[in-house]
Structures are given as structure tokens and as C-alpha cells.
MOPAC internal coordinates of N, CA, C and O (Angstrom, degrees):
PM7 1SCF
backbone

  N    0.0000 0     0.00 0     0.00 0    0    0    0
  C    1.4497 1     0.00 0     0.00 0    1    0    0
  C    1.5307 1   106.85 1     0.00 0    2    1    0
  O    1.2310 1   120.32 1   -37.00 1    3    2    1
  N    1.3622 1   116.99 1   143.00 1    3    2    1
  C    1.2804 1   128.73 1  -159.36 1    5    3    2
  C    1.4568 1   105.94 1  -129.65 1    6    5    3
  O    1.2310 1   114.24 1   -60.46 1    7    6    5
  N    1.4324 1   128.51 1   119.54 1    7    6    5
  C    1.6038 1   136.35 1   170.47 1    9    7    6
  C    1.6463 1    97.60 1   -69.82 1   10    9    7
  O    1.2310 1   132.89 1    -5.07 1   11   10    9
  N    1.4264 1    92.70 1   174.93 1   11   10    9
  C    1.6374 1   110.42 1  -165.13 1   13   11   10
  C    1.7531 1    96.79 1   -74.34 1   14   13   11
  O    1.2310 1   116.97 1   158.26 1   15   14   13
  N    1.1849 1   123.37 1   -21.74 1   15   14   13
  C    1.2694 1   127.16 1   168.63 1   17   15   14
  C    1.5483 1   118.43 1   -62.17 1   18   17   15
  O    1.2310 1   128.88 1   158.05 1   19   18   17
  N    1.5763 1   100.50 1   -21.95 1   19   18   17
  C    1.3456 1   101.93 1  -167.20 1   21   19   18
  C    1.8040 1   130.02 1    83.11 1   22   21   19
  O    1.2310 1   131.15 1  -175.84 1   23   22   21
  N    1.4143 1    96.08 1     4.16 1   23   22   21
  C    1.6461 1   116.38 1   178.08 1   25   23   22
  C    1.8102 1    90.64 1   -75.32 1   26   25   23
  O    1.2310 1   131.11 1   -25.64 1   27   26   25
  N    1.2325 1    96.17 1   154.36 1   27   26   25
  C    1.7545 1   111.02 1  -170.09 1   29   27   26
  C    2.1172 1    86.56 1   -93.73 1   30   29   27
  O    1.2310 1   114.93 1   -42.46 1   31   30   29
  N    1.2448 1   127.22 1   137.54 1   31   30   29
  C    1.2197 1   132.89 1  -173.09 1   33   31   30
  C    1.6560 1   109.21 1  -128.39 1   34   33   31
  O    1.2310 1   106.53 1  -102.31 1   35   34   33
  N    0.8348 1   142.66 1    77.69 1   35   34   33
  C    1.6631 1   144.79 1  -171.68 1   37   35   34
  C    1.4693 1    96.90 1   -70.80 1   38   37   35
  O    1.2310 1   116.18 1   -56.65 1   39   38   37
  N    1.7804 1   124.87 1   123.35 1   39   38   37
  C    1.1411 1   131.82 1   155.39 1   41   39   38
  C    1.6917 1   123.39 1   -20.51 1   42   41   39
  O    1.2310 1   113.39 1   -23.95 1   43   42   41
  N    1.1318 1   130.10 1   156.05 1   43   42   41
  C    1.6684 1   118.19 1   176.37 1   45   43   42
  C    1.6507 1    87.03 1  -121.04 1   46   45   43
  O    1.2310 1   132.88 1   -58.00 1   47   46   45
  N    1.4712 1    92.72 1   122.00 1   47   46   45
  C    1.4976 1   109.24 1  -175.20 1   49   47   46
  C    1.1703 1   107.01 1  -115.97 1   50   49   47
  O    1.2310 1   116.24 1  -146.76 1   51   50   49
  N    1.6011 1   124.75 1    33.24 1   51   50   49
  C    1.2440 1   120.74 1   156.84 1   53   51   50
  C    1.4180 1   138.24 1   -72.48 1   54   53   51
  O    1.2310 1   122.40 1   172.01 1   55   54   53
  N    1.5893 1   113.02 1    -7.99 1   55   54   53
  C    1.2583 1   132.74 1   164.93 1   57   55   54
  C    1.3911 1   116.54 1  -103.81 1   58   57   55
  O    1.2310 1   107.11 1  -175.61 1   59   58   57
  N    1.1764 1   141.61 1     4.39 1   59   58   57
  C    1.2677 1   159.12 1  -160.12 1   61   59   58
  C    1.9145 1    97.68 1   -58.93 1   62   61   59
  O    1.2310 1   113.43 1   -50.76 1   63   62   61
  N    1.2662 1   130.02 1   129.24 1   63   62   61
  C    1.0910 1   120.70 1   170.73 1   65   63   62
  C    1.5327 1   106.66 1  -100.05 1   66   65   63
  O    1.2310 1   116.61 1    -0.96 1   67   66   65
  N    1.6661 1   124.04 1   179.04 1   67   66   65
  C    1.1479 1   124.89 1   147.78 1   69   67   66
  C    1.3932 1   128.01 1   -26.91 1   70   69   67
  O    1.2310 1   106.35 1   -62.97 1   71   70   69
  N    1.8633 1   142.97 1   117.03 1   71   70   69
  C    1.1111 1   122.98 1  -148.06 1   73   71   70
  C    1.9091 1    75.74 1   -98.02 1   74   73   71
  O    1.2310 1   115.85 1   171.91 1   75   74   73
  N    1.4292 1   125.49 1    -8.09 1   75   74   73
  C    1.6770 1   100.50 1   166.02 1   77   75   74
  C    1.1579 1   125.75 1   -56.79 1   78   77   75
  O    1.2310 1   112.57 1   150.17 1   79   78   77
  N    1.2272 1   131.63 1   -29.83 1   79   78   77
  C    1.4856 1   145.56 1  -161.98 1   81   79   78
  C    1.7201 1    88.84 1   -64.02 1   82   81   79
  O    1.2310 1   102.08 1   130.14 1   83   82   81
  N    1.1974 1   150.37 1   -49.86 1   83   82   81
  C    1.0091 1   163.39 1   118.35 1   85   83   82
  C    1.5603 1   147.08 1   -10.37 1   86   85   83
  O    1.2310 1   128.84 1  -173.78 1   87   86   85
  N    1.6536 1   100.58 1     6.22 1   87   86   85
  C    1.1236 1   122.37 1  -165.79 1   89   87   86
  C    1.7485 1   104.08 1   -87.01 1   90   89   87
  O    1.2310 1   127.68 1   146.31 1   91   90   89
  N    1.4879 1   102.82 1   -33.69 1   91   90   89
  C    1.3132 1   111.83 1  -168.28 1   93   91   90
  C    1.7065 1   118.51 1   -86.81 1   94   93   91
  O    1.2310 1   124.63 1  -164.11 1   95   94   93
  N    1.9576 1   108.72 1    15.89 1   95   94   93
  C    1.2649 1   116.05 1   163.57 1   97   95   94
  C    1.0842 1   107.60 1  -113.51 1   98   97   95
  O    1.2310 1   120.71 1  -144.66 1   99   98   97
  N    1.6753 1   116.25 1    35.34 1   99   98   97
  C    1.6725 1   114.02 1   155.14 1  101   99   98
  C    1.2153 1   108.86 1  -102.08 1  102  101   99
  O    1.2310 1   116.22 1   170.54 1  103  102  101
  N    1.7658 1   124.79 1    -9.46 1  103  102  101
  C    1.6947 1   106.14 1  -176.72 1  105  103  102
  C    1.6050 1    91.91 1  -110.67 1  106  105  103
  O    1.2310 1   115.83 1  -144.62 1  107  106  105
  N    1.4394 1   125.52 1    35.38 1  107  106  105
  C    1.2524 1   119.33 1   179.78 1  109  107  106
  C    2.1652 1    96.66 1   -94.06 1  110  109  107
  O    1.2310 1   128.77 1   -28.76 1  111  110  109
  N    1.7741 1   100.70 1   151.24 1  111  110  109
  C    1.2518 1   107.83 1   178.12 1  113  111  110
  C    1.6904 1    84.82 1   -86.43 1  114  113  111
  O    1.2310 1   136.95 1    -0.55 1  115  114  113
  N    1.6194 1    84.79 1   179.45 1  115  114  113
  C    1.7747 1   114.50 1  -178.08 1  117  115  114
  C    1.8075 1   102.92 1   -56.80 1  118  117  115
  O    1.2310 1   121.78 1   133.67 1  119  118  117
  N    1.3635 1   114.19 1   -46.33 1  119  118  117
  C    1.3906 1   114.41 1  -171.38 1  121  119  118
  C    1.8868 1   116.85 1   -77.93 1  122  121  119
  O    1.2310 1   129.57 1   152.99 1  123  122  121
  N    1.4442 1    99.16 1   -27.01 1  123  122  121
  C    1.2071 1   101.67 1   179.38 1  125  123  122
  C    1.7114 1    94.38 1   -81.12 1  126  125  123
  O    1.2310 1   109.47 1   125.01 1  127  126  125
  N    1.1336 1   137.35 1   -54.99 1  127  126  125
  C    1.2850 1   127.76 1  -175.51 1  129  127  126
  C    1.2768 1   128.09 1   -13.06 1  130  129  127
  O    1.2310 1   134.87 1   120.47 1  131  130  129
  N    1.8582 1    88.85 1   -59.53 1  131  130  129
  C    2.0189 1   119.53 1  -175.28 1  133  131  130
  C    1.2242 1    99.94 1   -88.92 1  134  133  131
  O    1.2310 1   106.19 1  -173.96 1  135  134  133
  N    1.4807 1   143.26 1     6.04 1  135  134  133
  C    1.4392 1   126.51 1   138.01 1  137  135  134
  C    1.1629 1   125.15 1   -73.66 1  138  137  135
  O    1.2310 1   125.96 1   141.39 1  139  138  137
  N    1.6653 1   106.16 1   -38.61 1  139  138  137
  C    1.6565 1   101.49 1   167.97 1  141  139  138
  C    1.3108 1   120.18 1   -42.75 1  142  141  139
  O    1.2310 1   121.25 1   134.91 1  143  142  141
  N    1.3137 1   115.21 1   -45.09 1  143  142  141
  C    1.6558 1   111.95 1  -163.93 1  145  143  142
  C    1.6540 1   106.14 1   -96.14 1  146  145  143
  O    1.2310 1   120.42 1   151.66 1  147  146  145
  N    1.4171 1   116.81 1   -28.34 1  147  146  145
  C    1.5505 1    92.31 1   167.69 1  149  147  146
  C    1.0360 1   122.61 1   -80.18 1  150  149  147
  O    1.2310 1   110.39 1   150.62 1  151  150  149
  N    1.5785 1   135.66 1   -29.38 1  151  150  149
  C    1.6509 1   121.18 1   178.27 1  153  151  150
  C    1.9324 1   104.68 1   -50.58 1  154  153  151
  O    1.2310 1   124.03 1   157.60 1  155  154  153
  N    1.2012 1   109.88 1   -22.40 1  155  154  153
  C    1.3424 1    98.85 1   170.94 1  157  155  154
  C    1.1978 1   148.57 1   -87.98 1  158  157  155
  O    1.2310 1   124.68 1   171.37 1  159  158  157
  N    1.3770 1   108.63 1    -8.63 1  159  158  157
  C    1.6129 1   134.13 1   157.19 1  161  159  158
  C    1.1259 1   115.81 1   -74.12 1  162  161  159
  O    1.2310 1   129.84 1   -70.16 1  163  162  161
  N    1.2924 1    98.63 1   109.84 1  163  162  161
  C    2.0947 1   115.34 1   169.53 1  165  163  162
  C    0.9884 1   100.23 1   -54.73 1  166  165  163
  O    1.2310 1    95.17 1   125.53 1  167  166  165
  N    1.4821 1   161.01 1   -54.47 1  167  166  165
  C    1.8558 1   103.16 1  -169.54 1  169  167  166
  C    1.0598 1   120.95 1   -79.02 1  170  169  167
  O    1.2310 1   113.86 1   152.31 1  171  170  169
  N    1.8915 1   129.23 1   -27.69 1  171  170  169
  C    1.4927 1   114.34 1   171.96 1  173  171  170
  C    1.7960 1    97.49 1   -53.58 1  174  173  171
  O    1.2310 1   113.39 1   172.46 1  175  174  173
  N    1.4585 1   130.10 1    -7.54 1  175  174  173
  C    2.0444 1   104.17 1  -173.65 1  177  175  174
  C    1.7517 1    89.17 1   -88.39 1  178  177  175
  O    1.2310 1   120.87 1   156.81 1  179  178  177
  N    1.2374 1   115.95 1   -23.19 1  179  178  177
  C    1.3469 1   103.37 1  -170.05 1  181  179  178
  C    1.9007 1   114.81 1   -74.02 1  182  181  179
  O    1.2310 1   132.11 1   146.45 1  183  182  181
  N    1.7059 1    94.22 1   -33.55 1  183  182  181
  C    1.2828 1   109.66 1  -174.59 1  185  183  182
  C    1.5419 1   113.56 1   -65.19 1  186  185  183
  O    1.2310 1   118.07 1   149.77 1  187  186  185
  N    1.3269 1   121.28 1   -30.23 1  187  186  185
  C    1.2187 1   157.16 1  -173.16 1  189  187  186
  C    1.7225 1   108.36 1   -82.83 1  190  189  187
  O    1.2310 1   120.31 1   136.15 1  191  190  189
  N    1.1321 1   117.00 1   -43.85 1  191  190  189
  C    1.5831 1   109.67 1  -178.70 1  193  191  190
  C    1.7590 1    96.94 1  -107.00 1  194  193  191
  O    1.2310 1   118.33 1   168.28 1  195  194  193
  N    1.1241 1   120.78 1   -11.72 1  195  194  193
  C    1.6607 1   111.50 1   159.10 1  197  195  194
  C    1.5313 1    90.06 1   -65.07 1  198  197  195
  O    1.2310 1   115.29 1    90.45 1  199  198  197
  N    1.1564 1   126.55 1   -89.55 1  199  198  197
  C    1.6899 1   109.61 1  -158.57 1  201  199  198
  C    1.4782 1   122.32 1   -55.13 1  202  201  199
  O    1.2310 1   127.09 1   168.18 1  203  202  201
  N    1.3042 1   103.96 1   -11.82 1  203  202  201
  C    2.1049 1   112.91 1   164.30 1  205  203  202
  C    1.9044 1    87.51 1   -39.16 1  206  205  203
  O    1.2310 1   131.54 1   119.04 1  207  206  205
  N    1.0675 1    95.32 1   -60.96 1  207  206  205
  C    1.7972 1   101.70 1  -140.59 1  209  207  206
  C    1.4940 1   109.99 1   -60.50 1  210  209  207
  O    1.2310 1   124.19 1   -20.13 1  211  210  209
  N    1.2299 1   109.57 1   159.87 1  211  210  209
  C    1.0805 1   118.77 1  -155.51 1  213  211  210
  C    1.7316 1   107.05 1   -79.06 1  214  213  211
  O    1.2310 1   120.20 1   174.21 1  215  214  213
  N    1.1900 1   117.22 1    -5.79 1  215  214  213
  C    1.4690 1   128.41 1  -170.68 1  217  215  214
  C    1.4382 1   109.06 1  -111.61 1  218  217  215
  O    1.2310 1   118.69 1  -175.71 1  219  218  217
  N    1.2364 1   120.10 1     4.29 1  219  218  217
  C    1.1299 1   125.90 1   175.61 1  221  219  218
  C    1.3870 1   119.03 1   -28.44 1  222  221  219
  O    1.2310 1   113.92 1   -54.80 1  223  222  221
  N    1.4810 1   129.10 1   125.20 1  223  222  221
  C    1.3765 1   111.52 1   172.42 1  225  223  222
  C    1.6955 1   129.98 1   -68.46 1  226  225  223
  O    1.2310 1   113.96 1   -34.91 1  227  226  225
  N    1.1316 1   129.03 1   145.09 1  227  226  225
  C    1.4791 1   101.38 1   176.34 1  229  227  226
  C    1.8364 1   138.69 1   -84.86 1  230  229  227
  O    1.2310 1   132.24 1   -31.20 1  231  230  229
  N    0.7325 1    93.97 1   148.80 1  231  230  229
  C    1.9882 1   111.78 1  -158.63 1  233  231  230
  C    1.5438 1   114.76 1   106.89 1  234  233  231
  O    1.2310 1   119.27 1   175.95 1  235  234  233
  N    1.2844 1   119.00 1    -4.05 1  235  234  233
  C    1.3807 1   112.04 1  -168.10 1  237  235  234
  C    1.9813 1   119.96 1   -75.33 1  238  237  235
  O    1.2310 1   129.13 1   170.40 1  239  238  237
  N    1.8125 1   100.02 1    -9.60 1  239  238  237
  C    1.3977 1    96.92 1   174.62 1  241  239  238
  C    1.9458 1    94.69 1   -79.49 1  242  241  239
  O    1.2310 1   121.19 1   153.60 1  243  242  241
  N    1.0220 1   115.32 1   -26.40 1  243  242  241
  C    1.5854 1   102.58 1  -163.96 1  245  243  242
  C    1.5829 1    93.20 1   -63.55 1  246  245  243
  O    1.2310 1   113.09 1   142.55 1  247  246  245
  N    1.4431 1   130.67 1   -37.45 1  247  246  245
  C    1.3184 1   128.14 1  -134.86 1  249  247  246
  C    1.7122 1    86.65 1  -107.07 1  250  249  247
  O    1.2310 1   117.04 1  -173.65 1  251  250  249
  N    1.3850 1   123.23 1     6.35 1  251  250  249
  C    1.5839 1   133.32 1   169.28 1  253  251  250
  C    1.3648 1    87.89 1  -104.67 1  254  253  251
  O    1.2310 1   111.78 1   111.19 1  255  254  253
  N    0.9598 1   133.09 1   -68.81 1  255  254  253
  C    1.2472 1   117.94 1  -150.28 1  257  255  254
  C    2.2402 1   101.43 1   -74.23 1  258  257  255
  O    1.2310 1   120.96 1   156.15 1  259  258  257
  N    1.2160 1   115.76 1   -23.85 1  259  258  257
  C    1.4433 1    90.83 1   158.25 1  261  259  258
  C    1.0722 1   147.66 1   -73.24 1  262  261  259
  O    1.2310 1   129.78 1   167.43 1  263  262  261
  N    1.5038 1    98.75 1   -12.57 1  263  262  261
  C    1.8688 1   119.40 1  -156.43 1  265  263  262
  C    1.3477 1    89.00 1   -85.89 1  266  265  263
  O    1.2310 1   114.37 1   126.29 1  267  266  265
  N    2.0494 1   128.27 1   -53.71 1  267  266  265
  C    1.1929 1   140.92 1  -157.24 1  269  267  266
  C    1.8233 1    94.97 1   -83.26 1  270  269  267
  O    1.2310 1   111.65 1   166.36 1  271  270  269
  N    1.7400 1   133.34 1   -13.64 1  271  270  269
  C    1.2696 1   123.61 1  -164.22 1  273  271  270
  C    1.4178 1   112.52 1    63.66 1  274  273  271
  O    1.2310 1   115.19 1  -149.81 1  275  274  273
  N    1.0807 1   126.72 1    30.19 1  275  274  273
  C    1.9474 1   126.29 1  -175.68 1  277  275  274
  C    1.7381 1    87.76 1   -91.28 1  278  277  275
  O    1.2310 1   133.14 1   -32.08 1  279  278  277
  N    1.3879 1    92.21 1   147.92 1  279  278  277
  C    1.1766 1   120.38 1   155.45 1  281  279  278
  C    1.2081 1   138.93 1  -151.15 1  282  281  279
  O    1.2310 1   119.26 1   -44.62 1  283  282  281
  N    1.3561 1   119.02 1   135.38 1  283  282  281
  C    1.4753 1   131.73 1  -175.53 1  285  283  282
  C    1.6783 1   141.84 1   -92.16 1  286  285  283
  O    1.2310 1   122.04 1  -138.97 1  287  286  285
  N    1.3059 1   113.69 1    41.03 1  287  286  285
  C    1.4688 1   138.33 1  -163.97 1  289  287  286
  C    1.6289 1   111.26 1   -37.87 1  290  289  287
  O    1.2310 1   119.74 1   170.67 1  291  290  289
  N    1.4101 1   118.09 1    -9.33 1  291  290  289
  C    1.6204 1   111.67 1   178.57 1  293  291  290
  C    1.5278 1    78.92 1  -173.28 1  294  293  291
  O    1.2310 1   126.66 1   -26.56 1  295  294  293
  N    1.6139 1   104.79 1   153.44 1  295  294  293
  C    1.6542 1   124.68 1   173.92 1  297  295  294
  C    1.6921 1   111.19 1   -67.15 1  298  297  295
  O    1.2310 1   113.87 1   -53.76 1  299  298  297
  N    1.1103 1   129.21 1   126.24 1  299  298  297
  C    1.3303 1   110.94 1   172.46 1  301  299  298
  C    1.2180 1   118.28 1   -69.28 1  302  301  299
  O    1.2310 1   127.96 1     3.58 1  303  302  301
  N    1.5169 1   102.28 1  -176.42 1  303  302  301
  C    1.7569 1   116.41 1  -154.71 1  305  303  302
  C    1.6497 1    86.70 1  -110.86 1  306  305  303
  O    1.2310 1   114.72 1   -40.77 1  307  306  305
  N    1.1068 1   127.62 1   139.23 1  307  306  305
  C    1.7493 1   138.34 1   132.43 1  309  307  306
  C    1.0517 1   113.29 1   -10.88 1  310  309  307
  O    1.2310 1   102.40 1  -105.30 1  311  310  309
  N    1.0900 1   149.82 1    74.70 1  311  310  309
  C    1.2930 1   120.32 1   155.37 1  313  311  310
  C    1.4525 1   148.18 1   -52.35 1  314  313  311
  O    1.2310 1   133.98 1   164.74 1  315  314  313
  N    1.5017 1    90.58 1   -15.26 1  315  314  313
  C    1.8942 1   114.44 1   172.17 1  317  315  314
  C    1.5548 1   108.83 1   -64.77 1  318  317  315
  O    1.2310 1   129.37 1   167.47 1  319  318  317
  N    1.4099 1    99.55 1   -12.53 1  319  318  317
  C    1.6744 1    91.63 1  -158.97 1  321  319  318
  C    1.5297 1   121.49 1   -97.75 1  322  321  319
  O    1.2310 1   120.10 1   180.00 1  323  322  321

């Protein structure tokens, strides 16, 4: 792997985990993929527990859901139910 300089850059694989642990984001679809990785990015958690709250201003899920590209094509179902 090569920087924009063109210097050769070798990964630091001193934290490297088991690449099995990881096995189970090969039967993931396209949408489950990009949930994996945004529930893990702090500002969608920040963007996400601002509209948790109970003071939320209003319009701010539309203006999450454009910033993050989410979309909601049918209401979900209960699953409790």
C-alpha cells in the first residue's frame, strides 16, 4: 500500500485480532453491512441520542436521516408482539 507521496506504508498489525471473529461479515447484506459501521461512529451516536431525548427539536429526524442517507421504505413491525 502506497500514500499519496507514494512512500510504501505496511498496516501495523500489532493489534490485529483473529480474522475468524469476522467471519460472520461475509453473510451480511449491503444494508446490514452499513449498520455495522454506523452504529459505531460517534457522531451518527451523538446525532442519534440528541433525537433519543426527549427535547428534541422538531425536523431533526428528517435532517438525521439526510445527513446519515437512512431510509425508511415501510414502518417496521413489533417484534414484541
Amino acid at each position: 500500500m502506497r500514500n499519496l507521496e507514494g512512500i510504501v506504508m505496511t498496516p501495523d498489525a500489532s493489534t490485529w485480532r483473529s480474522s475468524a471473529e469476522y467471519d460472520h461479515l461475509d453473510a451480511l447484506t449491503a444494508s446490514d453491512l452499513a449498520w455495522e459501521w454506523l452504529r459505531r461512529n460517534e457522531a451518527y451516536d451523538a446525532d442519534f441520542e440528541t433525537l433519543a431525548a426527549s427535547d428534541a427539536p422538531e425536523g431533526l429526524s428528517d435532517k438525521i436521516r439526510q445527513r446519515w442517507g437512512l431510509r425508511f421504505p415501510r414502518r417496521s413491525t413489533d417484534a414484541t408482539a
